[in-house]
C-alpha positions as CSV (number, residue, x, y, z in Angstrom):
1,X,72.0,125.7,94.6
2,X,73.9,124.8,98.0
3,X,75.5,127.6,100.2
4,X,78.1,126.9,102.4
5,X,78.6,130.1,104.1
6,X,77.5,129.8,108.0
7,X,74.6,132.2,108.7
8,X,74.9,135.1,111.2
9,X,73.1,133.0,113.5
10,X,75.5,129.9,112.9
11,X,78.6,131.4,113.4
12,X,77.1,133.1,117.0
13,X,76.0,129.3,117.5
14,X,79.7,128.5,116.4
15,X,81.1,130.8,118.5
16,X,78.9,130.3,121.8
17,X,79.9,126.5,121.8
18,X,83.4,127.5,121.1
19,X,84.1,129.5,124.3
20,X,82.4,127.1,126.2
21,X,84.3,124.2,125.1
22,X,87.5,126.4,125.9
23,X,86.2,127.4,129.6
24,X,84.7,124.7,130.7
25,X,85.9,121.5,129.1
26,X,89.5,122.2,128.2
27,X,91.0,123.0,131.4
28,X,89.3,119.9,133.1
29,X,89.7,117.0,130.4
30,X,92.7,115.8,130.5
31,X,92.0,114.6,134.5
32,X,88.3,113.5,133.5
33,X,89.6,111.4,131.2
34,X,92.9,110.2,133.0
35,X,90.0,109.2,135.8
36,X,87.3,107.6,133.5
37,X,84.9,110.8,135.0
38,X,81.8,112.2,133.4
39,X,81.1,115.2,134.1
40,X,77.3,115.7,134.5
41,X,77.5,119.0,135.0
42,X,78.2,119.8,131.3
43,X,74.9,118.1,130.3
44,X,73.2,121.3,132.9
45,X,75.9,123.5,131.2
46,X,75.0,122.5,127.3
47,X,70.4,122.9,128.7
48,X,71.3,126.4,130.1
49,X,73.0,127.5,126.5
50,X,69.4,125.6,124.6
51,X,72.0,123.2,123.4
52,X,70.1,119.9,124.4
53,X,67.5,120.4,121.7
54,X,69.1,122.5,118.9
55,X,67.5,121.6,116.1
56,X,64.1,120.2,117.7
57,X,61.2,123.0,117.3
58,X,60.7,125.6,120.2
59,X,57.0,124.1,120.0
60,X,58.5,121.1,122.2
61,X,60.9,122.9,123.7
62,X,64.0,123.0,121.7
63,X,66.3,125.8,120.1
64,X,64.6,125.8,116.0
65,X,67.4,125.9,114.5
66,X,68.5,123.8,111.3
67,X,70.2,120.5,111.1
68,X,73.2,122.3,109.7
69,X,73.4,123.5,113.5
70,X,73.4,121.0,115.1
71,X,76.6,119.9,113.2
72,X,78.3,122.9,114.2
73,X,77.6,122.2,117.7
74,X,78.8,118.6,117.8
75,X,82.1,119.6,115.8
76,X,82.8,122.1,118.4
77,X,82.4,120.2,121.2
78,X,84.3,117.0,119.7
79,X,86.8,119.7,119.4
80,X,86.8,119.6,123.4
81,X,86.6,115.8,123.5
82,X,84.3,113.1,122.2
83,X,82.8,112.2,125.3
84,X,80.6,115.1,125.1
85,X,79.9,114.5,121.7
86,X,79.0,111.4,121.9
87,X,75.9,112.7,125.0
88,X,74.9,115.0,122.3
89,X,75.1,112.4,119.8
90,X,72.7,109.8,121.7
91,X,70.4,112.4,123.1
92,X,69.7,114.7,120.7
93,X,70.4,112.5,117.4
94,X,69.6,109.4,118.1
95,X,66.9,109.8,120.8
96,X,65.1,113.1,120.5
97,X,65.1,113.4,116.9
98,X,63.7,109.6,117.0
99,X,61.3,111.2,118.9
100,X,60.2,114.0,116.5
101,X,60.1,111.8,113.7
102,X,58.3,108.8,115.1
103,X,56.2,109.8,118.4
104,X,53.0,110.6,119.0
105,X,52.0,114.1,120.4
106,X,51.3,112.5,123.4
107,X,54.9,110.9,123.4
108,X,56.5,114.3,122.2
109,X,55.0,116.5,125.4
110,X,55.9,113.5,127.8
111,X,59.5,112.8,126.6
112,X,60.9,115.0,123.6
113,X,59.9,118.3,125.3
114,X,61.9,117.9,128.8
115,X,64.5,116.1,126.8
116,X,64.7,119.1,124.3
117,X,65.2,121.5,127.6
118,X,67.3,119.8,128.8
119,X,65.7,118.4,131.8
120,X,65.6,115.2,130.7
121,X,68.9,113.3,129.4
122,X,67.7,110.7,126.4
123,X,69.4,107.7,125.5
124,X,69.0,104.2,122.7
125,X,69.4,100.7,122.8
126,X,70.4,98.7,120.0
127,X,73.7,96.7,120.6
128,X,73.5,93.6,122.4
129,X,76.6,90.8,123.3
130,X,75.6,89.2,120.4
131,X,74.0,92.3,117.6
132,X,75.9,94.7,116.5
133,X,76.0,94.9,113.0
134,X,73.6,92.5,112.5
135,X,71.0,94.1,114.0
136,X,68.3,91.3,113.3
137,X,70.2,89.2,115.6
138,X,68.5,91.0,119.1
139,X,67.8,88.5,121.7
140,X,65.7,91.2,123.6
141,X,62.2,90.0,124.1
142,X,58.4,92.1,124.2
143,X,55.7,90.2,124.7
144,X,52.4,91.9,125.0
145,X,50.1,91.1,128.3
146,X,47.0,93.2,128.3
147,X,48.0,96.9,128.7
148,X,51.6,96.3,128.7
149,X,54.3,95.1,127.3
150,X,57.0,92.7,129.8
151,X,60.5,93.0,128.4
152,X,63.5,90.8,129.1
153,X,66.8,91.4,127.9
154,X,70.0,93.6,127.8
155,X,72.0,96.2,125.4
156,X,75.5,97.1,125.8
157,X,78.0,99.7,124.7
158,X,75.2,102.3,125.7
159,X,76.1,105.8,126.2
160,X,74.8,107.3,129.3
161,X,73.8,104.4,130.9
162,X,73.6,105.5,134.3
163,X,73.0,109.4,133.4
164,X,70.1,109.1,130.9
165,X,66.2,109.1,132.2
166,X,64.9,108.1,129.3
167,X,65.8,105.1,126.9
168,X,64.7,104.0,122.9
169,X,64.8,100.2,123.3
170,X,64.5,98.1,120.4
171,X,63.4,94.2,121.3
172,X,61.3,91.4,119.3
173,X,57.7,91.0,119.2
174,X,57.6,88.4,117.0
175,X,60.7,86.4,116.4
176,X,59.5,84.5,113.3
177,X,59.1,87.8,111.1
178,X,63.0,88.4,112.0
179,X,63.4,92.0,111.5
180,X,60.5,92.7,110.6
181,X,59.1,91.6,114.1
182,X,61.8,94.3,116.2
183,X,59.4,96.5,117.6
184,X,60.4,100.0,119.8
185,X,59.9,100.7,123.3
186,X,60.4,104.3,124.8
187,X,61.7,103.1,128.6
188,X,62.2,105.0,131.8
189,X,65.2,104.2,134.4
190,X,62.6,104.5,137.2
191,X,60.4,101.5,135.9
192,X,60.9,98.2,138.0
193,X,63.1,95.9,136.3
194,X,65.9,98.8,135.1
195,X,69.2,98.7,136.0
196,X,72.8,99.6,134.1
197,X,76.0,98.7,134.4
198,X,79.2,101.1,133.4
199,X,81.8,99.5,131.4
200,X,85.6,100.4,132.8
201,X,88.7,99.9,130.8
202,X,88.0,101.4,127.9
203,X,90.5,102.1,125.5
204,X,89.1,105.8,124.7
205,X,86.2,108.0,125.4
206,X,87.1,107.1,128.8
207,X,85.2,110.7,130.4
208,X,82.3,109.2,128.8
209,X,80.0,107.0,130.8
210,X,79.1,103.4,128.6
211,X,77.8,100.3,129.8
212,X,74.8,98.0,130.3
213,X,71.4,98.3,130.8
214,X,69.3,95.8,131.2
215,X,65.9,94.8,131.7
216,X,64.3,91.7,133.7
217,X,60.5,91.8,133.2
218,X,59.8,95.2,133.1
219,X,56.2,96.0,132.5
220,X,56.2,98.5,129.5
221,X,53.0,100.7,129.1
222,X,51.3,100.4,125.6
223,X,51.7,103.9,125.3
224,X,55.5,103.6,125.1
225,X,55.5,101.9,122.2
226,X,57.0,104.3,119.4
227,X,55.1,103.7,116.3
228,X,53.7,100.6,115.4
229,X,54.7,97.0,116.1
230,X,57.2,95.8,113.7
231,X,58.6,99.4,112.8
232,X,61.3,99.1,115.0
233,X,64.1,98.1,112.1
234,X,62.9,101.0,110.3
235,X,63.1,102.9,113.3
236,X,66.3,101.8,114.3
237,X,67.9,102.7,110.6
238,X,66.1,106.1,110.9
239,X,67.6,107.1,114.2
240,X,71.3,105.7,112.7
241,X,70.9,108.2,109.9
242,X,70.9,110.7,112.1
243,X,73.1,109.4,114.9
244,X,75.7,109.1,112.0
245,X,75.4,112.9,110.8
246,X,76.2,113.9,114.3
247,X,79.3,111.2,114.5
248,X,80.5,112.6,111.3
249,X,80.1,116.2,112.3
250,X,82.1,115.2,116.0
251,X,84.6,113.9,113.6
252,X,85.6,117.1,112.3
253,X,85.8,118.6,115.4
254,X,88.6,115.8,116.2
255,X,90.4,116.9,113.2
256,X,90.5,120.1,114.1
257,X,91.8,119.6,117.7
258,X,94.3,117.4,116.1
259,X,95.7,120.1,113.6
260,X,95.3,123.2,116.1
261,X,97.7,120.7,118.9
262,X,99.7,120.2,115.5
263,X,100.6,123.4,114.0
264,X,101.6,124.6,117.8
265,X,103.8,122.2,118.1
266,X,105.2,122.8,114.8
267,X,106.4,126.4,115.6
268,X,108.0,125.4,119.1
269,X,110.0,122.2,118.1
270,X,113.3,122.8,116.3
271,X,115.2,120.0,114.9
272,X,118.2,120.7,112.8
273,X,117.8,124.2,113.5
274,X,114.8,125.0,112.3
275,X,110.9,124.6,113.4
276,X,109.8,121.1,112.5
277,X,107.0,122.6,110.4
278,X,109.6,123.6,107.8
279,X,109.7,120.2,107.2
280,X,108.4,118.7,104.6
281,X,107.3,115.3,105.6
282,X,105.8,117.0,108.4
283,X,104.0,119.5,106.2
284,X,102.6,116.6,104.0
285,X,100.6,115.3,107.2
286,X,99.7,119.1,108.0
287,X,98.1,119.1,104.6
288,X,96.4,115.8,105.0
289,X,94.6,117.1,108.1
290,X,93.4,120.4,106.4
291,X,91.8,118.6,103.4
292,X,90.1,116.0,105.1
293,X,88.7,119.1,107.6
294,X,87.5,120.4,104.7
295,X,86.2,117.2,102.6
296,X,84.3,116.0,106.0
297,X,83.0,119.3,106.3
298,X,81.4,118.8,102.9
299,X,80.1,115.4,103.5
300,X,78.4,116.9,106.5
301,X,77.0,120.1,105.1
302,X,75.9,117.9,102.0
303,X,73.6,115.4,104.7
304,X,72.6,118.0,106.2
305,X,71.1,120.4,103.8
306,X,69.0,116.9,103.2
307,X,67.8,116.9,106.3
308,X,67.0,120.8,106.3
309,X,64.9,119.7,103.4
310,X,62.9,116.9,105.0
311,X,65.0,114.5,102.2
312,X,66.0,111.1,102.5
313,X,70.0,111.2,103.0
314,X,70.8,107.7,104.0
315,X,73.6,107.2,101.3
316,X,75.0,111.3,101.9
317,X,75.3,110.5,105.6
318,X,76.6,107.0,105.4
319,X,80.0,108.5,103.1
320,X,79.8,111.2,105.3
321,X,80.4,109.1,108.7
322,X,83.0,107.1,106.7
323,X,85.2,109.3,105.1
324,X,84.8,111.8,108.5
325,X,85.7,109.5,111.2
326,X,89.1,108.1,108.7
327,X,90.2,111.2,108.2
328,X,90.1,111.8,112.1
329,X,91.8,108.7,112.9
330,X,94.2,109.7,110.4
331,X,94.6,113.0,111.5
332,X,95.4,111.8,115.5
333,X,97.5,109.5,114.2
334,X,99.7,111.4,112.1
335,X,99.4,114.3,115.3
336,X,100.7,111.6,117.3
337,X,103.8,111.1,114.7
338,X,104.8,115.3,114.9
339,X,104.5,115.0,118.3
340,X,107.4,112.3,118.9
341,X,108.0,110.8,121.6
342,X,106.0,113.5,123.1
343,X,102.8,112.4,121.5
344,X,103.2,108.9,123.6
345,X,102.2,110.9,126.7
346,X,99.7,112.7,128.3
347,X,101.5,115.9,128.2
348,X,100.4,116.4,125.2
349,X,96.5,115.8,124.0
350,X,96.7,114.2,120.7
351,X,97.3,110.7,122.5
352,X,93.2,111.1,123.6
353,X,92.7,112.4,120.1
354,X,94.1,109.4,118.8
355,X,92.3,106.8,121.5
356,X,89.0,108.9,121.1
357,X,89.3,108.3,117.2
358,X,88.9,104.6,116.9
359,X,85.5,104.2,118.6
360,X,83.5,106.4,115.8
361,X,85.3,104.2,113.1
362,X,83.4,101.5,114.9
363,X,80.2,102.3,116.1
364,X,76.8,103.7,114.1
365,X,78.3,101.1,111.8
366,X,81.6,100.1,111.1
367,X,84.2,101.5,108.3
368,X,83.4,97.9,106.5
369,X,79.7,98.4,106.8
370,X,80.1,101.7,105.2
371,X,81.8,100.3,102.7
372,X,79.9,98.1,101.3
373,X,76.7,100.1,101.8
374,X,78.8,102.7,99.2
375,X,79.1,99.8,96.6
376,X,76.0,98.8,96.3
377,X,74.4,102.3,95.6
378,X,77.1,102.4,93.1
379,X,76.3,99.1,92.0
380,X,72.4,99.2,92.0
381,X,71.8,96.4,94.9
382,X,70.8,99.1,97.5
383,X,68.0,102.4,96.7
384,X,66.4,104.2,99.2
385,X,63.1,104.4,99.4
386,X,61.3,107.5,101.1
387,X,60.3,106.4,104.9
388,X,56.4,106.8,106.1
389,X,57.8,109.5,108.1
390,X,60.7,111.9,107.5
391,X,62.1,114.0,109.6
392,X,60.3,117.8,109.5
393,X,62.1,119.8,107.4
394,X,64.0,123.1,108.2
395,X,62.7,125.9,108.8
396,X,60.2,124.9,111.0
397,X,57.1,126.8,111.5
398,X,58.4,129.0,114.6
399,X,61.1,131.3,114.5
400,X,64.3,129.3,115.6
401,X,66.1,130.9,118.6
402,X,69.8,131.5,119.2
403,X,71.1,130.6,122.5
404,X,72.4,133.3,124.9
């Protein structure tokens, strides 16, 4: 039987993030993003609070708390803005919790325990120029030379490219297996052979920092390579099911921004002499936003009570990231459309909320890929099979912490 009441300890999690997004992201975002600024400071603000590793065990440093959590806390801060989302996103879900599921010990004390502190910003590296979707086309090269590994290539549309320390790089060892010759690479910015590239222009997410990294024979360690060769598809789709959870769980938080600007406005405007949220039309798109809060929410809790369970939840978390990141687009867009004219500037925020929204529908795979990974479980062309190695399910062995 599934509860979906928030613990004592989630709703002080909830609550923690939530006066933190209102102090120290709220006031400032509307001139970080206005700028293209990230603010690095947030990431020092986020370790302080034991938000950098919420749901990785205290044994390597993080918080102990459930997966569940970890959801709350990327809602909340989406809430604030996606930017710092998306850094929790990358490191915690798609790097760190890589990490618990498919390092060694020795990896985990090297990387996941300063990253779960905090002290240590985590990044990934997929996406290339020319794979995105199709991940099997990487142009990315490893080729092994004694003790090491020299890679060539680049990634783009990587978050924290020129904040994170530590990078999951996914490249070919053997070209002729196609993806079943991608093999994964933990890298570190300070090896010869690094550098990154910020990408400027961007249509949304603009206080985020994204870019390029790239790599020009570095020399890799053999000990950086995370799990075996040819593991890194499997990898890869691993880390996605969980990047996605936290994508879906920021989506909410957009949702909720969009209806909290919303229902303000709607009791200070007046048109023909009453407040514009006596309006029908205007109530419909109210509505809309409540019930896809509350259906994402769902979705979310749904993947994640999986995850608390150490079950596979590929298909739960795919419809979760779909339905959560449409509903938030929708949601902007219909804030926008109460706003007016208004909504077409920056006095208001739901023009960001509406920018920030189109990115998720993209990335961690697109609405179409969704889609059609939703048809064929309905259809019987796609099961899941259980992975060699799951995540650890929730509770973990040491009592889980709540940050002060």
């Amino acid at each position: 039987m599934m509860n979906f009441d928030l613990s004592e300890e989630q709703v002080l999690l909830r609550n923690t993030v939530r006066s933190f997004v209102d102090k120290e992201i709220m006031p400032y975002i509307s001139e970080w993003d206005s700028k293209g600024h990230f603010e690095p400071a947030i990431m020092k603000r986020l370790a302080d609070l034991g938000l950098m590793g919420v749901c990785i065990p205290e044994a390597y440093g993080g918080s102990g708390m459930d997966y569940n959590s970890l959801a709350i806390v990327c809602e909340e801060l989406e809430r604030g803005d996606t930017a710092f989302r998306t850094a929790v996103s990358v490191h915690t879900g798609l790097n760190s919790m890589t990490l618990l599921q498919w390092g060694s010990e020795e990896q985990k004390q090297k990387y996941l325990a300063p990253q779960a502190k905090g002290e240590k910003i985590g990044a990934f590296g997929l996406t290339e120029p020319g794979a995105g979707s199709d991940v099997a086309a990487l142009a990315s090269t490893a080729v092994k030379n004694g003790d090491h590994y020299v890679l060539n290539g680049q990634k783009t549309w990587i978050s924290l490219c020129d904040v994170a320390d530590h990078f999951i790089v996914f490249a070919y060892t053997d070209k002729s297996k196609k993806h079943h010759g991608i093999s994964a690479f933990i890298v570190e910015r300070t090896m010869p052979g690094f550098s990154s590239k910020a990408i400027k222009g961007k249509f949304g997410i603009r206080a985020g920092n994204t870019g390029e990294i790239f790599f020009d024979h570095m020399k890799i360690p053999k000990e950086n390579l995370l799990g075996e060769e040819g593991e890194g598809f499997k990898i890869a789709m691993s880390a996605l099911d969980n990047g996605r959870f936290t994508v879906a769980a920021g989506a909410c938080g957009l949702i909720m921004a969009s209806l909290e600007a919303s229902v303000k406005y709607c009791h200070e405007r007046q048109t023909f002499g009453k407040e514009i949220g006596r309006h029908q039309l205007v109530q419909q798109m109210i509505a809309n936003m409540e019930a896809g809060l509350q259906m994402s929410r769902l979705l979310v809790y749904k993947a994640g009570e999986l995850k608390n369970k150490g079950k596979r939840n590929t298909r739960e978390t795919s419809l979760a990231k779909w339905q959560a990141c449409d509903f938030a687009n929708k949601a902007a867009d219909d804030a926008v459309q109460i706003h007016g004219a208004y909504g077409y500037s920056d006095e208001y925020p739901v023009a960001r909320y509406l920018r920030n929204s189109k990115a998720p529908v993209i990335y961690e795979g697109t609405r179409e890929i969704h889609k059609v990974m939703q048809a064929e479980y309905v259809l019987g062309y796609r099961a899941d099979k259980q992975l060699n190695q799951m995540l650890p399910a929730w509770p973990f062995e040491m009592e889980s912490v709540v940050p002060q």
